[in-house]
Structure formats: C-alpha cells, structure tokens
N, C-alpha and C positions, 0 to 999 in steps of 0.2 A: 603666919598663914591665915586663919581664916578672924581669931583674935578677938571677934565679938559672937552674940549668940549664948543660947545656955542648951542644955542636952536635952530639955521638953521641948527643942522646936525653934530658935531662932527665928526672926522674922526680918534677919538680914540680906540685901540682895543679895545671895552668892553662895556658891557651896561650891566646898574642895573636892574632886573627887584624888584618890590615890588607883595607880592602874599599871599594868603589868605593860611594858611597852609594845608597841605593834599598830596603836592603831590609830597613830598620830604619826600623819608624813613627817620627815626630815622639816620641811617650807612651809610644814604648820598647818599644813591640809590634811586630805586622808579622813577617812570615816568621821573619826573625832572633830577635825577641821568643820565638817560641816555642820555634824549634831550641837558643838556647842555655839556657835552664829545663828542655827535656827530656837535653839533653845531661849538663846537671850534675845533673839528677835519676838520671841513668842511669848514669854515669860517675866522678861526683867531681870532673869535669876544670869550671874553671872560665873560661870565654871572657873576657878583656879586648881590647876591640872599639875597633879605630881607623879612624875613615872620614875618603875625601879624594877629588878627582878621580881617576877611572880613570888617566892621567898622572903626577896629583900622587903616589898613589900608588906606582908604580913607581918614580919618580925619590928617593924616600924610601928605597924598599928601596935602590937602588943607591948612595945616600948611605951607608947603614949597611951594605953591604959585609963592612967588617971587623971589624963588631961586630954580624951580625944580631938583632935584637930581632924581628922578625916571625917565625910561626910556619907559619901560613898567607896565602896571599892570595888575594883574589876581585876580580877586576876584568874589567870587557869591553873586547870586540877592538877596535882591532887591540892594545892593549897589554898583555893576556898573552901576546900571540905575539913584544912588545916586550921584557917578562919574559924570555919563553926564549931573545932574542937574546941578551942583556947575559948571558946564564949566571945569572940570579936562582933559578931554581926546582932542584929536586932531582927525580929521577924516580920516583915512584910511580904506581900504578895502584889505585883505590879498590876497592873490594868494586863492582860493582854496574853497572862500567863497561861491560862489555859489552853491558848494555842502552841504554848511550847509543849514539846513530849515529853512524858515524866522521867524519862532519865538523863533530859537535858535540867532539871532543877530540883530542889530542895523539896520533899512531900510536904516537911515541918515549915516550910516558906522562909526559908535562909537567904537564899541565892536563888539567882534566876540566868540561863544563858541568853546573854545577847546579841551574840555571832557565834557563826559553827564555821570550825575551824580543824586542821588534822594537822597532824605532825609529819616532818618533811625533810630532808638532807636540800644541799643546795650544793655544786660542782661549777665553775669557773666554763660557762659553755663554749668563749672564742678558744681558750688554750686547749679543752678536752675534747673538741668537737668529734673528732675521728676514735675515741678512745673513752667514753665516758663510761664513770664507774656505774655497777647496777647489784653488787653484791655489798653483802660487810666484809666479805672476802675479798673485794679488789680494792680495798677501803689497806690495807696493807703492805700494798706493792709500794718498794723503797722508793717510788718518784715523787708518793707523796711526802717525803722524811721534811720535817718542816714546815708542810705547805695545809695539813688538815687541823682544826681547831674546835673544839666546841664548848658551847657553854656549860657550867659548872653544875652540875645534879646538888640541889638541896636548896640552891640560891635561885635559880634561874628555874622557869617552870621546861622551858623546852629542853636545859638541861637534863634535867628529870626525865625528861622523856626519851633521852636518850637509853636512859637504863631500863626505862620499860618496856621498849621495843625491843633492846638488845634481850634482853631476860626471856619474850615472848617468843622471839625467832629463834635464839641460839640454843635454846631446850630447858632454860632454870637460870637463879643466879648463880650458880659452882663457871659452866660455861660462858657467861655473860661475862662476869667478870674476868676469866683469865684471857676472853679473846678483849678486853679492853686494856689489861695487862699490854698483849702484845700491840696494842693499836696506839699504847705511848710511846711507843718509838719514833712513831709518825707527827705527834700532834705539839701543836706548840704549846698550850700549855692553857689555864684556867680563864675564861670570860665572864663576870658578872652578868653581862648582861647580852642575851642573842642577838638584839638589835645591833651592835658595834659591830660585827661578824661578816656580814651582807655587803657592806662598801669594801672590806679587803677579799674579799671574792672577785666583787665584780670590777676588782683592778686587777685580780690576778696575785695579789701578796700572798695570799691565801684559793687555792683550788679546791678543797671543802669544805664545808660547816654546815651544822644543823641548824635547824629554824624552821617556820609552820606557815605553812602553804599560804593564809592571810598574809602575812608579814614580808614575804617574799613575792607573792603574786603582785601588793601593793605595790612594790619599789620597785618592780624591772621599768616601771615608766622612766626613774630617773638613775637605774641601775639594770642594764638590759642583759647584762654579760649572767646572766643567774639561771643556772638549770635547775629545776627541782625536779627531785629525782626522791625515792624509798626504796632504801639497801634493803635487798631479799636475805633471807637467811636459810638456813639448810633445805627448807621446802623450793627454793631455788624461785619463788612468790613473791612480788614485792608486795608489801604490808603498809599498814600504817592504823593511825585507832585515832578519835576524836577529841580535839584540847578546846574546846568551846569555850570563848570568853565570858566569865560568869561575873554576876553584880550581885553586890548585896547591899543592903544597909548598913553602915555601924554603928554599931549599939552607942549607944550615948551622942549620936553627931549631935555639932553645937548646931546643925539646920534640918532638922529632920523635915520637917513640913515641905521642906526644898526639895530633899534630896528623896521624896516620896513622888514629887514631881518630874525630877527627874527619870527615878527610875519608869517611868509611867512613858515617859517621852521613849524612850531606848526601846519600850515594846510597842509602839504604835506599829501601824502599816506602813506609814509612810518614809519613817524612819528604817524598817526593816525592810522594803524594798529596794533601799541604799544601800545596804549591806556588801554587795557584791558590786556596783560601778565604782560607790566611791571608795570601799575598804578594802576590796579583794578576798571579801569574805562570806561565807552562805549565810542565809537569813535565819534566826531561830527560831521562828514563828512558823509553824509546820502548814498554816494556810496560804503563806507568802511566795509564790512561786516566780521569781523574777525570770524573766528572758533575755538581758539585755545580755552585749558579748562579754563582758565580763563573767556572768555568769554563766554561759557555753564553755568558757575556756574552762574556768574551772570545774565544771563536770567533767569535761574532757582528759583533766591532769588524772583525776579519780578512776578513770573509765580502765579495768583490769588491775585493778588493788584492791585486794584483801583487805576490809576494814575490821580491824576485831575489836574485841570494848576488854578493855583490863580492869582489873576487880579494883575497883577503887577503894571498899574501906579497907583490903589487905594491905594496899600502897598507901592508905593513910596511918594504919596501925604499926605500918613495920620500915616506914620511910628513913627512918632515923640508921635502922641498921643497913637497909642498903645502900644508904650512901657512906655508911663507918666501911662497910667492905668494896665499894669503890673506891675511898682515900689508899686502906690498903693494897689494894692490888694494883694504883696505879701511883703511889708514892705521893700522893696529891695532898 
C-alpha cells in the first residue's frame, strides 16, 4: 500500500485514504472521482483509495496498529466515534472547520464531517410503482419473502443504522428487535457492504434494501429503477436522522503532512460546493449553500421527514450488545 514514509510525516507523493463506500461512482467518478484529480492536479499528492464497510474499516485500521498504513479515514457514525475510542485517530483540525456545526465534528478535534448525509430505505420503483412500501409494517407483507435485503449492523455503517432507526420508531430495542425477528422471514440474508445492494434493486433481484440517501441519489444516474423511500413507524411519520461522512486523521500515518493537506482540501468552498452535483450529497460547511438541481432534489426527498439525532455516545457505549441481540433474534 502506501510502503514508504515514517509516522512524523512522510514526504512521499501520496497518501492512502481508507473510506467507508459511497462516495466513489461504480466508473470511478462521483464525489471522490473528482476531489482526488483536483487534489493531485493541485498538490502533486497522489490518493491511493481503499473502501470497505464503515466497521470493516475501522477494525482494519486497528488490525494495523503497529504498522499503520492508512493515512486518512472517512467512515460514518457511530464508528468514527468507534475510531476515537480504540485511540485510531490523531488530532487535527482542518482549515474550514469552523464553519462545520459542532455536532457535525469532534470538540477534541478527532474528526470532522465532510458530507451530510441521512439514512434511507431504497424499493425497486418500475416493479412497485403502483404499491410502494412507506411503513416497516408493509416491509412484511409475504411479496416481499425473498426479495428484501440489508446490510449487516456492526460491519457496515448503514447496516447499523438500520437498528437505530428501528429502535427509535418501533418504541426501544425489546420491539425493534422482535419486529426484525419477524422481518427474517423476508430478507435474504447478511451484506457486508450497502454498496453491492443498489444494482440488485435496480434490476429488480432484490425490491428493497437500505442505504443513505448520498449513495443512492448518486447512482440513480447509472441506476434509475431506485426509490428512496423512510419506513414510518407507529407514529405513522416517516423519519430518518443524519450519517454524515466523517474524516480524521490516523494517528501515526506514514504522510501526515499529506494527509493534513488533504483533509484541508475536503473543507474548502470550492470542494464543498460539489458536494451535492457531483456526490449527491449536502455540503458540511454550514456557509455553503449550493443551488444547483441536484441540490433542490435532494431538499425535496427531505421536505416532510422527521429528522431526529440519536444519542450517539449511548450507540457507541452499548453498540456491541445491540448488535449480540440482533444476531439473536434474527439467527444471524
């Protein structure tokens, strides 16, 4: 991977980021596509880009510990807040952070949001058109036996977020859990990672899966058949709550000096006013008001949803057991 450099700073061109997937097209475009072309147009510094579940990621960094190879990392909550348990990250503060809102980032300067983004269901729109689901309750009806799927809670960040919504609408985890109980009946079975999810939808293999409004809004260009949709729950309200792409340093990269550049780059203006044409994703910079129609649309998916904020150091403290009583209750 990156193979030269020492952890005071390298002054090698190039720095690894490691990243939760989403924000790199399938054809190599997409958000990333364009940040790391202007970066090493502008810089010299060359991005070698390694993606994996939000999860699978961290547990990677803490595997290499004592030989870091990552430079950067971008992964959503709860597990950059998982990151800064385990002591993964180093502390910096970007150029540009002050314009992020302080509960989009780290006070101790860990992490910083780089895209704002929410959590999302996705439904097969040519097959559902006349019938699309809008509860967790029609999330159950036997058409779907087979055809619904989601990523893995512990591994996968959106995974995760499936339990956290469920838990927030259905009244606690006692109910979350046994209405996921009932919803294995339906589901094919465990995904690493959300990204592989999206193209058996929009063929139809699969009629639903979760995934987060960025990552789905991005790909209807080259996968159109994708509704996004947020299952209501007994408040009969569809909901959702915010999974914002976060960046940190890690502690010991063989390029720091790089990858302090980089992170520096990621909160510029000019880069955060891409946010939404080229990523499908909202800007984290709370001065950055883009206009273009990309940006309309996605206000528009937003416009009558319930955004709630879930208590993240309770989901980072107690993470581990909510996902031991999702294996149980769904045999997983």
């Amino acid at each position: 991977m990156t193979g030269c450099g020492t952890s005071s700073g390298g002054d090698g061109k190039e720095i690894t980021l490691y990243s939760a997937d989403g924000l790199k097209a399938e054809d190599g475009g997409g958000f990333y596509g364009k940040v790391f072309k202007d970066f090493e147009r502008g810089t010299g510094i060359k991005v070698k880009y390694v993606e994996g579940g939000s999860g699978e990621i961290v547990q990677r960094l803490a595997r290499e510990r004592s030989r870091t190879k990552a430079d950067v990392v971008v992964t959503l909550p709860p597990f950059i807040q998982q990151a800064d348990g385990k002591k993964l990250l180093d502390t910096y503060t970007p150029k540009g952070a002050d314009k992020v809102a302080d509960g989009d980032k780290d006070p101790a300067g860990k992490w910083t949001s780089i895209a704002g983004n929410y959590f999302c269901f996705i439904c097969n729109s040519e097959k559902l058109k006349d019938t699309p689901p809008k509860t967790w309750k029609d999330l159950l009806d036997p058409k779907f036996k087979g055809r619904i799927q989601y990523s893995t809670p512990g591994v996968a960040g959106d995974g995760t977020a499936v339990l956290i919504k469920a838990m927030h609408d259905l009244g606690g985890k006692d109910p979350a859990m046994a209405y996921l109980k009932d919803l294995q009946r339906n589901n094919v079975g465990p995904s690493r990672s959300t990204g592989q999810l999206a193209p058996k939808v929009d063929k139809g293999e699969l009629l639903v899966a979760n995934g987060d409004v960025q990552m789905n809004f991005a790909n209807m260009r080259s996968m159109p058949h994708q509704g996004i949709f947020f299952p209501a729950g007994d408040s009969g309200k569809p909901t959702t709550f915010a999974l914002p792409y976060a960046a940190g340093l890690v502690k010991g990269a063989p390029h720091a000096e790089n990858a302090r550049k980089f992170l520096d780059f990621l909160l510029t203006e000019e880069v955060q006013r891409d946010v939404s044409a080229a990523g499908g994703g909202f800007a984290a910079r709370t001065d950055v008001k883009a206009d273009d129609p990309a940006a309309r649309a996605l206000a528009g998916l937003l416009r009558g949803v319930e955004v709630f904020r879930p208590d993240w150091a309770d989901i980072d403290e107690n993470l581990g057991s909510y996902v031991a009583a999702w294996k149980a209750a769904t045999g997983s």
